[in-house]
C-alpha positions in Angstrom: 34.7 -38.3 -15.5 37.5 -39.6 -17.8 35.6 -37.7 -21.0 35.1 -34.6 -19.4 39.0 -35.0 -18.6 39.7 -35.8 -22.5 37.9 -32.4 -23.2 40.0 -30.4 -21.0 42.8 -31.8 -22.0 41.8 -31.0 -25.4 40.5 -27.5 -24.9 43.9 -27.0 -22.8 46.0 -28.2 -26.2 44.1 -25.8 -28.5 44.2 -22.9 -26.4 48.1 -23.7 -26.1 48.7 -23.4 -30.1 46.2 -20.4 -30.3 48.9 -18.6 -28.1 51.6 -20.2 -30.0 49.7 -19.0 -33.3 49.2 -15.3 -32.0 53.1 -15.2 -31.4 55.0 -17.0 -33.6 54.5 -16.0 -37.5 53.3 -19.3 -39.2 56.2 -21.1 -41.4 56.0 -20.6 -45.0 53.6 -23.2 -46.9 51.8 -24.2 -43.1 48.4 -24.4 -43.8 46.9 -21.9 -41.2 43.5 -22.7 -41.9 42.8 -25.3 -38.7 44.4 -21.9 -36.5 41.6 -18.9 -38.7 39.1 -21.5 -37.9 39.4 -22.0 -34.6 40.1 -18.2 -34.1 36.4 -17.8 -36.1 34.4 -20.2 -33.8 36.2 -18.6 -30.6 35.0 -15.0 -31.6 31.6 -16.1 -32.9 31.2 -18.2 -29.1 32.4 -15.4 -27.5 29.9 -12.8 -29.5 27.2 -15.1 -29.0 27.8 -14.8 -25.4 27.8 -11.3 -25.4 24.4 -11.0 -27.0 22.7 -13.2 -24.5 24.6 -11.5 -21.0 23.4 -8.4 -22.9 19.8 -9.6 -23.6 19.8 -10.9 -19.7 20.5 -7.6 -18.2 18.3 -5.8 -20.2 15.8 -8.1 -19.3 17.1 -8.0 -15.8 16.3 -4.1 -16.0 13.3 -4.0 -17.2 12.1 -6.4 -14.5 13.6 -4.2 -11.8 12.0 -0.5 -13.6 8.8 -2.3 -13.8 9.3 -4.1 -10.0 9.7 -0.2 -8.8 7.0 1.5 -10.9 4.3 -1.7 -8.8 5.9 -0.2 -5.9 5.3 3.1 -6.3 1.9 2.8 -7.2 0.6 0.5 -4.5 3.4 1.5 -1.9 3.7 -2.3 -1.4 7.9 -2.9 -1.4 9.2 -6.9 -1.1 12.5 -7.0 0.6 12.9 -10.7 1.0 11.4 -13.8 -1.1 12.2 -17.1 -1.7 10.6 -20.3 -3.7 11.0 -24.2 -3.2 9.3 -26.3 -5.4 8.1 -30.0 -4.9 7.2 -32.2 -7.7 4.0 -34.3 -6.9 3.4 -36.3 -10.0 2.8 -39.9 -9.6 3.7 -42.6 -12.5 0.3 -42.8 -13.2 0.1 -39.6 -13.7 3.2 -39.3 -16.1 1.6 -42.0 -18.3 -1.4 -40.1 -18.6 0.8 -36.7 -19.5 -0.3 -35.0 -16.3 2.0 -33.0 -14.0 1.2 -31.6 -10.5 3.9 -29.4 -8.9 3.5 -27.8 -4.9 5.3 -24.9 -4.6 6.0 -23.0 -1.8 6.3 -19.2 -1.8 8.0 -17.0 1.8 8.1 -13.5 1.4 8.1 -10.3 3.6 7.9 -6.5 3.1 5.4 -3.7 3.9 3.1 -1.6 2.5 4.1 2.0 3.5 4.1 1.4 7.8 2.7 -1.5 7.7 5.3 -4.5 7.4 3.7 -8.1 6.6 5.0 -11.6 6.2 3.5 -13.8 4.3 3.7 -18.2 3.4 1.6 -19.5 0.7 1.6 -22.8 -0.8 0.2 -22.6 -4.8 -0.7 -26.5 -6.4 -0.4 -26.3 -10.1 -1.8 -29.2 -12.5 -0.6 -29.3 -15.9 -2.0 -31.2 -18.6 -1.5 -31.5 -22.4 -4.6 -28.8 -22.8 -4.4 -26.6 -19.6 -3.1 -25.4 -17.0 -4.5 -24.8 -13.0 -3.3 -23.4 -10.3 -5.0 -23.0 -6.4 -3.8 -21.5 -3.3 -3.9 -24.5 -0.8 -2.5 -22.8 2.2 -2.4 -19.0 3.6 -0.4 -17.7 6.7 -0.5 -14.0 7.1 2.0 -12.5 10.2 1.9 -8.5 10.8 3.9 -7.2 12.7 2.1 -5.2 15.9 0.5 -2.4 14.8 -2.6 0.4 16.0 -4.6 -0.6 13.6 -7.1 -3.2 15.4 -9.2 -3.1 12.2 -6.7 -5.2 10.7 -6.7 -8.4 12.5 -10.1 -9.6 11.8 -9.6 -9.1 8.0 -5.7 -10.8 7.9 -8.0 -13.8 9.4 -10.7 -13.7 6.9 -7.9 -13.7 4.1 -6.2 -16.8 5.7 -9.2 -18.3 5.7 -10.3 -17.2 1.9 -7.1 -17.9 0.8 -7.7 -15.0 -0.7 -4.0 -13.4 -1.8 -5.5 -10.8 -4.0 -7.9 -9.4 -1.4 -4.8 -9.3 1.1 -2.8 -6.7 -0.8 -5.4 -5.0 -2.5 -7.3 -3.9 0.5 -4.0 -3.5 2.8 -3.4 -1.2 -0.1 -6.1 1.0 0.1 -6.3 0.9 4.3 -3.3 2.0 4.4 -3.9 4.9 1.8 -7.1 6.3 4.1 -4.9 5.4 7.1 -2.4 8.0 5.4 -5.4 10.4 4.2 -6.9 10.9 7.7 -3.3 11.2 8.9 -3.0 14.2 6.9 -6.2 15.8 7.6 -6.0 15.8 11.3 -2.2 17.3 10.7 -3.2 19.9 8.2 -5.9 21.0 11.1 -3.5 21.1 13.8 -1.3 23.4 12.3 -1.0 27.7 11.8 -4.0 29.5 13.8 -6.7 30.8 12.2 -5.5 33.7 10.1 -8.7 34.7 7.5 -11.6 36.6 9.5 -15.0 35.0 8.7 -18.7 36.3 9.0 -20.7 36.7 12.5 -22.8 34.2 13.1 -26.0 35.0 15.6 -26.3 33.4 19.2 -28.2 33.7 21.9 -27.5 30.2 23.9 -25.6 26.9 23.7 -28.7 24.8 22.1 -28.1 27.7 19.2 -24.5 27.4 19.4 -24.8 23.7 18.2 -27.5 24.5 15.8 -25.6 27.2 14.5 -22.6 24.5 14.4 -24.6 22.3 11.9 -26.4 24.7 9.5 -23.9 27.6 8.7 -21.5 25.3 7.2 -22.7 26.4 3.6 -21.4 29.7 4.4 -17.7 28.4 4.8 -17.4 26.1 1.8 -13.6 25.5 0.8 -15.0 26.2 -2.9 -15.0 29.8 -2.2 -11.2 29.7 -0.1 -9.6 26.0 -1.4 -6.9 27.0 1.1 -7.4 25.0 4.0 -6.5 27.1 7.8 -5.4 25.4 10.7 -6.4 25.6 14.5 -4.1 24.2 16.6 -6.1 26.1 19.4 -9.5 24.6 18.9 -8.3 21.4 17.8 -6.8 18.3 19.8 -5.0 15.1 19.2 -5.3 12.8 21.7 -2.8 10.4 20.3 -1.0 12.2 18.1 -1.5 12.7 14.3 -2.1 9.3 14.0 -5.2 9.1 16.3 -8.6 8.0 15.0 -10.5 11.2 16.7 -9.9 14.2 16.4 -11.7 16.8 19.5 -13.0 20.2 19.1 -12.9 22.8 21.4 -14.1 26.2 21.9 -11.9 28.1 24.8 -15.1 30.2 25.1 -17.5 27.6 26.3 -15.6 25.2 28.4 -17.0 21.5 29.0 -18.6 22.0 25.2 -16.5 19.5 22.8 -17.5 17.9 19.8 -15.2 14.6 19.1 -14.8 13.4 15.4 -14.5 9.3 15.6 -12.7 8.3 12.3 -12.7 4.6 11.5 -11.8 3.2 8.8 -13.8 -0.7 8.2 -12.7 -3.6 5.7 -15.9 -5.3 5.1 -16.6 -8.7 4.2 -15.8 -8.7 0.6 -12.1 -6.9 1.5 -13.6 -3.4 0.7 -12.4 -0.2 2.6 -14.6 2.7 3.9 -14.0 5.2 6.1 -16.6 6.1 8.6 -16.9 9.2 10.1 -19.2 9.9 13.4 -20.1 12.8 15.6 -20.3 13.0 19.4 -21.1 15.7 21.7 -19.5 16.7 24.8 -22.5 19.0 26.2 -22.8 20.4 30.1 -25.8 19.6 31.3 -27.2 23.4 31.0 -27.1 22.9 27.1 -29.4 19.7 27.1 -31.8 21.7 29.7 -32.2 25.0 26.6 -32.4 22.6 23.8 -35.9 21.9 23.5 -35.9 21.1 19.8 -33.2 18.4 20.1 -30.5 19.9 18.1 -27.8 18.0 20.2 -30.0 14.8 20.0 -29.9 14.5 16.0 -26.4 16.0 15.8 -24.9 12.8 14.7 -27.5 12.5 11.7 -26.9 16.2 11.0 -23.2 15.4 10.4 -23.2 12.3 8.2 -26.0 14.8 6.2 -23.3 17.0 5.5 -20.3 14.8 5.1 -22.9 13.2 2.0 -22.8 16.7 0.7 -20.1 18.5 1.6 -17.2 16.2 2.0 -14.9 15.2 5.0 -12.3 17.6 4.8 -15.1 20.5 4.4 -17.5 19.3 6.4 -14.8 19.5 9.4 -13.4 23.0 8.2 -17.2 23.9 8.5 -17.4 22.7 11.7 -14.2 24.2 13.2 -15.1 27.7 11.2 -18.1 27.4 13.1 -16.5 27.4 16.7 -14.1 30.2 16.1 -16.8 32.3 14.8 -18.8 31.5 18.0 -15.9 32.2 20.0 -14.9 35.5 18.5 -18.9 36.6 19.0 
């Protein structure tokens, strides 16, 4: 305490002739030499400063451009983090030139809707030739959400300890969740504008076969502008439902219900699975003796194998209106 009093004490005396120096002209034959040198190693400390504070928020910059360029690309945005760190290494580790530090990591944020909080606790063992670190401990909170899918794989990541798989495959969920979002609104949107061929029928067993064969006819290669049918198609919760109905006002109690899930399998990989159902009045199942309606469902993941989701839908809605306007 008393030496760092000295030095201000000191400092305080120095900076008090520096003034003195800057006002008063020196008297002739003073050697000014102690005054130049001290003005030297005040401008040098003072330029070195200025090189590091601007070095720091360059760096500071770059961290922040390349923080918002991760962002952008995975829509994953931290708001809030924070880090403690715990110091585990035991004398006899010391003496064999071993360090272990626990730290403890806390952050929260979202990826697009989606908001997450997340604790992890990451052991690291140094030595004098490497260096190892290991997750120890995973706790994954999400906030409530429609996505059911989710919880069984924010469990299986807790229990991996897998942080990698976490983000990566919230990533890409989130970006089909988004995708199918889309579809279904760019369906429900303008009525059916572009006329399209006549398609034969003589019954409602041909109506559905007609359904799943003409769809080559309608392919979005020949018109890659997509129409909308806000009359034939139905949300029933919203854009953001996982089935999307479709109607025909022509042949009430007909429907055909697209069930869009979207899985996250074992290995934290996402796919979207698409099936069929048929709403058909008991009239239709009596006339189709060939079991069109039966093998519907294999029918459609056929087509979504060769034609796509989104065209394999704008078939099957094409289809409808074309039966509808016969």
């Amino acid at each position: 305490m008393d030496s760092q009093l000295v030095e201000a004490r000191a400092l305080e005396a120095e900076i008090t002739a520096l003034r003195r120096a800057c006002v008063e002209p020196p008297a002739p034959g003073e050697d000014t030499s102690r005054v130049r040198k001290s003005f030297r190693e005040i401008y040098q400390a003072d330029s070195e400063g200025w090189e590091l504070s601007k070095d720091l928020r360059s760096h500071l910059g770059h961290l922040e451009s390349e923080l918002q360029f991760l962002s952008t690309l995975t829509g994953i945005s931290i708001r809030h983090y924070s880090k403690k760190t715990e110091d585990l290494t035991s004398t006899e580790m010391t003496e064999k030139s071993i360090k272990k530090v626990l730290q403890r990591h806390r952050l929260s944020g979202n990826c697009h809707m989606i908001t997450f909080q997340l604790e992890f606790q990451l052991l690291e063992i140094q030595n004098e030739e490497s260096l190892s670190s290991v997750i120890t401990d995973l706790s994954i909170i999400m906030e409530p959400t429609e996505y059911s899918e989710l919880s069984e794989f924010v469990s299986r990541a807790e229990e991996r300890r897998d942080l990698f798989m976490f983000f990566r495959s919230l990533h890409f969920f989130v970006e089909w969740c988004e995708y199918r979002k889309r579809t279904f609104k760019r369906f429900k949107g303008l009525s059916l504008t572009t006329p399209l061929p006549p398609a034969p029928s003589t019954n409602l067993a041909h109506f559905m076969t007609v359904i799943l064969s003409w769809t080559l006819a309608a392919l979005p290669s020949q018109n890659p502008h997509y129409e909308k049918y806000p009359e034939a198609v139905h949300l029933s919760e919203g854009a953001s439902s996982s089935c999307m109905g479709i109607r025909n006002p022509s042949r009430p109690g007909f429907e055909l219900v697209i069930v869009w899930r979207i899985q996250i399998d074992e290995e934290g990989k996402v796919l979207p699975k698409l099936d069929l159902l048929t709403k058909v009045p008991l009239q239709a199942l009596e006339l189709d003796k060939n079991g069109v309606i039966e093998t519907a469902p294999l029918s459609f993941r056929t087509l979504l194998g060769v034609l796509g989701i989104e065209a394999t839908l704008e078939s099957l809605i094409k289809s409808l209106h074309t039966e509808a306007s016969n």
